[in-house]
C-alpha positions in Angstrom: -52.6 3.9 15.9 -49.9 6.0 15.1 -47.6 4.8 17.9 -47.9 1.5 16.7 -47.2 2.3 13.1 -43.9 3.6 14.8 -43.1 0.8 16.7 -43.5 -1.2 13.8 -41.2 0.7 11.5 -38.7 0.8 14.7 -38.6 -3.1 14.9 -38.5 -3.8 11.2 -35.4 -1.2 10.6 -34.2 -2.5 13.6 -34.2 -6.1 12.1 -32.8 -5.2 9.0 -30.3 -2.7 9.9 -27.0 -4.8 8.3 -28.4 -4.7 5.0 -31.0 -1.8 5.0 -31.3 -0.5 1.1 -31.9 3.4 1.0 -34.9 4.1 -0.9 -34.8 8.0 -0.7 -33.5 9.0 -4.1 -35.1 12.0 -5.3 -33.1 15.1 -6.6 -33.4 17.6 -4.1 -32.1 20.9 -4.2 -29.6 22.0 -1.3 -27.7 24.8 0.1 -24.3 24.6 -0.7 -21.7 27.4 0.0 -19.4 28.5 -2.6 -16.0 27.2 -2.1 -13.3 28.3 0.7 -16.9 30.1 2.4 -17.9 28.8 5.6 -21.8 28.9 6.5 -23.1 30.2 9.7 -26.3 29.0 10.6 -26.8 31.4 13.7 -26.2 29.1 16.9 -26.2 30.9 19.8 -22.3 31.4 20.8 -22.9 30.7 24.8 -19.5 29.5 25.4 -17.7 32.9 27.0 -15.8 31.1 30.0 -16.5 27.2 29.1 -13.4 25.3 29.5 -13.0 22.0 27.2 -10.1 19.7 26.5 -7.0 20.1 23.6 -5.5 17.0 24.1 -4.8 17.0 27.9 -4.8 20.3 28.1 -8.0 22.5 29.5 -8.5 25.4 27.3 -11.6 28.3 26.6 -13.9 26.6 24.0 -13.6 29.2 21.7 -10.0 28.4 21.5 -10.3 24.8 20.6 -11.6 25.0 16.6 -8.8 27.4 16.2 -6.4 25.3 17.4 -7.3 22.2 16.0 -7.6 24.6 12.8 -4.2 25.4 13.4 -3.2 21.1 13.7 -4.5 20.4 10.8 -3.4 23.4 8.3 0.2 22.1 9.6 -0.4 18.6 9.2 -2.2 18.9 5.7 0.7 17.8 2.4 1.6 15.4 4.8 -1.3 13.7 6.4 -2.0 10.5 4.5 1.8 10.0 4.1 1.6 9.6 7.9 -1.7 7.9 8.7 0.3 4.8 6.3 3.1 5.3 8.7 1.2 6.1 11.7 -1.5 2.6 11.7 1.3 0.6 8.9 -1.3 1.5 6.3 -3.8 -0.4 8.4 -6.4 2.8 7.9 -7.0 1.5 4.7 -8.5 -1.7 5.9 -10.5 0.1 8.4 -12.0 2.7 5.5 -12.8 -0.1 3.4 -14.5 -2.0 6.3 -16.5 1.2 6.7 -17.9 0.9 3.1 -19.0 -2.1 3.3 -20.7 -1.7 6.4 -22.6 1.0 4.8 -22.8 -0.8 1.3 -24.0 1.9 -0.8 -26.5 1.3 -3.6 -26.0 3.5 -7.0 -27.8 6.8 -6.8 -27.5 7.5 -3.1 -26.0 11.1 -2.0 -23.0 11.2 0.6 -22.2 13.9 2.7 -18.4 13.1 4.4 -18.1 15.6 7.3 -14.6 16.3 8.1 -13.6 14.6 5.2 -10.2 16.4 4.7 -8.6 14.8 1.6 -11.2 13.1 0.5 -10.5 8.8 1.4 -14.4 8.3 2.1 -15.7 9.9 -1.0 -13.3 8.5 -2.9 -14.0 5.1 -1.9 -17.9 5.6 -2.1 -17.7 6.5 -5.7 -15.7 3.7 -6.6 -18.1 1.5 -4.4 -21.1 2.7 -6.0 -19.6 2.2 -9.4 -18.5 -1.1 -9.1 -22.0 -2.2 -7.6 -23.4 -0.3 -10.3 -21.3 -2.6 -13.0 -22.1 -6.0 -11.1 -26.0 -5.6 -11.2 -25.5 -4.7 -14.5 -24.0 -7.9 -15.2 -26.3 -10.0 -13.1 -29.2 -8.1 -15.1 -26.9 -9.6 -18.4 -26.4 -12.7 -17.4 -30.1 -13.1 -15.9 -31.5 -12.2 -19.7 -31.2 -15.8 -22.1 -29.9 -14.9 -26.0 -31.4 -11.7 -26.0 -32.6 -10.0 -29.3 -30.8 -6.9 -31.2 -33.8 -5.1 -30.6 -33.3 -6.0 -26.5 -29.4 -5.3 -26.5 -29.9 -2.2 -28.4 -32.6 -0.9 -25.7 -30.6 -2.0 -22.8 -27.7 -0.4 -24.0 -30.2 2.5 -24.1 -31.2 2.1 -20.7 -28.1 2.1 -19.3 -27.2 5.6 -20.8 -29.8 7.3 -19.7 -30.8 5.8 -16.5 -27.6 5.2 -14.9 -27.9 6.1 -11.1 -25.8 8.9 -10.5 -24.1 8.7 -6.9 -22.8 11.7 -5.2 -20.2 12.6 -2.5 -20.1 16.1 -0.9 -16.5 16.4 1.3 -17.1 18.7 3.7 -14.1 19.9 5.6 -14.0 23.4 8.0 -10.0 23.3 6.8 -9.2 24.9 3.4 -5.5 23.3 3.1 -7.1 19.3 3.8 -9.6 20.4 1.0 -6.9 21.5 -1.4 -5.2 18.5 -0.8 -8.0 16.5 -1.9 -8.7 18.2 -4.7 -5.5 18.1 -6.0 -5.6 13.9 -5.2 -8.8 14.3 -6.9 -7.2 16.0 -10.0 -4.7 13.4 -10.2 -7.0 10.4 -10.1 -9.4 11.5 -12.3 -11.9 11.8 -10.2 -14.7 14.8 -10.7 -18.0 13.0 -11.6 -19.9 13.6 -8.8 -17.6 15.3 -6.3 -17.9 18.4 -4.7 -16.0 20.5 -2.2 -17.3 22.2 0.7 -15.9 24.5 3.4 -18.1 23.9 6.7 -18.2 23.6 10.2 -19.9 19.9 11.7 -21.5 22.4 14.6 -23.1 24.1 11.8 -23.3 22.3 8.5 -24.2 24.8 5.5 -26.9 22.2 3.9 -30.6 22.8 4.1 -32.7 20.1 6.6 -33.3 16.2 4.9 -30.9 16.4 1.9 -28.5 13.6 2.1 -28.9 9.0 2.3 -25.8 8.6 4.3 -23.6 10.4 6.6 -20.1 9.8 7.4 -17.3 11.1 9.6 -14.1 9.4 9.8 -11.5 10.1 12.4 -12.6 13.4 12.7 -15.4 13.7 15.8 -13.0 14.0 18.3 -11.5 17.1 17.0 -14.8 19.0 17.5 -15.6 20.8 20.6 -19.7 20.4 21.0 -19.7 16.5 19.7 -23.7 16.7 20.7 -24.4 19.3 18.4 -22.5 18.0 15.9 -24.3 14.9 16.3 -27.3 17.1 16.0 -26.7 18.2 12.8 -25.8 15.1 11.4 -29.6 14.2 12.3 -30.7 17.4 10.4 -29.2 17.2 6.9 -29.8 13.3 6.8 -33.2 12.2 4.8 -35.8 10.4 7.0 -34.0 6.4 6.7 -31.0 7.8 6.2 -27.8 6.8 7.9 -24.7 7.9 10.0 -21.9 6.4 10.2 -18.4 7.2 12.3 -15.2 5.5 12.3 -13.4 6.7 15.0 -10.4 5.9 17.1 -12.2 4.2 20.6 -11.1 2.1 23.3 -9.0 -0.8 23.6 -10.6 -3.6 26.1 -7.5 -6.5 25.9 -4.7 -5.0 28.8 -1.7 -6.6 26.6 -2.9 -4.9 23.9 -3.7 -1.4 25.2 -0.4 -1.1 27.2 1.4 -2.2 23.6 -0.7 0.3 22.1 -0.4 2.9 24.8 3.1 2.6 24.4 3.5 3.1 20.3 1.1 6.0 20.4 3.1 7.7 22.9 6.6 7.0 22.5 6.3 6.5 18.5 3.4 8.4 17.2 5.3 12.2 17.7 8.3 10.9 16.9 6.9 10.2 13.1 5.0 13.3 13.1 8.5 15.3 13.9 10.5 12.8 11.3 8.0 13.1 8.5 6.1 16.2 8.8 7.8 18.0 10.9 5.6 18.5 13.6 5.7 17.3 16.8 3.3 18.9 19.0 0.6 18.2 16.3 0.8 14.7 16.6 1.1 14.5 20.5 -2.2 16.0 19.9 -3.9 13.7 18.2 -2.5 11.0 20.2 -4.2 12.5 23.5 -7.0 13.9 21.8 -7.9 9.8 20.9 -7.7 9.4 25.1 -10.1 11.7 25.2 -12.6 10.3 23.3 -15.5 8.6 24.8 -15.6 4.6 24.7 -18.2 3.1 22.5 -20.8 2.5 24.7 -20.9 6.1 26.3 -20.4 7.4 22.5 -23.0 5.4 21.7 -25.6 6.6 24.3 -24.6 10.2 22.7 -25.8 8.9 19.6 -29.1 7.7 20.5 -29.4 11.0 22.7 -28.9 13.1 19.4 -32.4 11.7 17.9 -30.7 7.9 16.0 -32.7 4.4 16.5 -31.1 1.1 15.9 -27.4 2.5 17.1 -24.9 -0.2 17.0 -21.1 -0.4 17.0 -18.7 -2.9 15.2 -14.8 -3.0 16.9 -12.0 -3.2 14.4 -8.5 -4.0 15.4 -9.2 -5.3 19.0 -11.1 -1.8 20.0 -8.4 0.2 18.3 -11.1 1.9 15.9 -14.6 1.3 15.9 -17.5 1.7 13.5 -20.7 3.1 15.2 -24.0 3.5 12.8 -27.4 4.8 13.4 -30.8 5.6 11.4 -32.9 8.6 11.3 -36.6 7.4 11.1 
């Protein structure tokens, strides 16, 4: 009996999965670590003498996270100066596709892993808000000449019941975070918003405590992507979802060779004109060829413990969305 209750809620989330409305709102308390602290939640190390990638180099695992540490502390004041000049501001077309994939109902709690400084959050807020506004409205419009007595309780209601949505950026660099804060600061933006040092492989959050999940071009970077995966499985609320946007792989030959040929030739040559940093951007350019394609990264997904795992390409395979469900 139970197997068939399972299969059942498999096959209707399934069938819904574009337009799936998060129901989990509760408050519940979680674990966050004060700022600039990183969490360990006891892993065991086992990776004396395991060799990964950096790019295209082979390097000891426990070398990796400090050198991609190390990429991103340079890169940080100027990062979103050069992800405009890197994609021709085209990342912002791919972030807001992201949102409305997900399409976020008021009230739901966000965790953005590897969210650096901040574009995910930022953009869920303001979703969430302006969803918030337009059901308002509809809820307006939907109520014929209204009495005092029914403005004057509505305007009630909406003071004291407004869904309050919440974004967590969680980031295991302190300079990206300090960037975002101060963009933060300068927006206007605090309602909330909160700031977190942690590590994907080891997320400082307490099991079930967050609706959606989302990291954007910042998978690759870590050096255990299945136990990151993994914990993206843990912190999520049963119906929750995950979300990546990450840089995949290019099926059109035209258009990988043209694209082969810009990151390689064009991409370090901003990163050295711009920020000053060469190396740092020849990085991230490889680290992308490194990546698995969607359907392999996919199959990772569904290994980590997700149902209903799809992917959407953007840009002819340049990016691409994957999203999966915790049941």
């Amino acid at each position: 009996m139970a197997a068939c209750v399972k299969t059942l809620a498999l096959r209707t989330l399934c069938a819904s999965t574009r337009n799936i409305q998060h129901v989990s709102r509760s408050r519940v308390k979680h674990s966050c670590c004060p700022a600039w602290v990183t969490v360990r939640r006891g892993y065991s190390d086992g990776t004396e003498g395991k060799k990964t990638h950096f790019g295209f180099e082979t390097v000891p695992e426990e070398e990796k996270a400090e050198r991609v540490y190390k990429v991103f502390e340079s890169v940080a004041e100027k990062y979103d100066v050069m992800n405009d000049a890197m994609s021709l501001g085209i990342h912002r077309l791919w972030k807001d596709t992201l949102l409305h994939v997900m399409n976020p109902q008021p009230g739901l709690r966000l965790l953005d892993t590897a969210g650096g400084t901040g574009d995910i959050s930022f953009r869920f807020l303001e979703y969430t808000r302006s969803m918030h506004e337009r059901q308002q409205r509809q809820k307006t419009r939907s109520s014929q000449t209204p009495s005092w007595r029914d403005i004057a309780d509505n305007y009630v209601s909406n003071q004291t019941d407004l869904p309050q949505s919440r974004a967590v950026v969680c980031d295991i660099n302190k300079e990206m975070l300090k960037i975002g804060k101060q963009r933060a600061e300068k927006a206007g933006i605090s309602t909330g918003l909160s700031w977190v040092v942690g590590d994907a492989e080891e997320l400082p959050f307490d099991d079930d405590q967050f609706d959606i999940y989302t990291i954007a071009f910042g998978i690759r970077n870590v050096t255990h992507i299945e136990q990151a995966l993994q914990e993206a499985v843990r912190v999520l609320k049963p119906g929750g979802r995950f979300l990546c946007l990450e840089f995949s792989k290019v099926s059109n030959p035209v258009l990988a060779s043209l694209y082969d040929a810009y990151s390689f030739q064009m991409i370090p040559v901003l990163g050295e004109v711009i920020a000053g940093d060469w190396k740092s951007y020849q990085y991230l350019v490889e680290s992308i060829r490194k990546f698995p394609d969607q359907e392999t990264f996919k199959e990772m997904i569904e290994d980590a413990g997700f149902f209903c795992v799809q992917y959407f390409n953007l840009t002819g395979g340049v990016v691409s969305i994957h999203s999966g469900f915790k049941l």
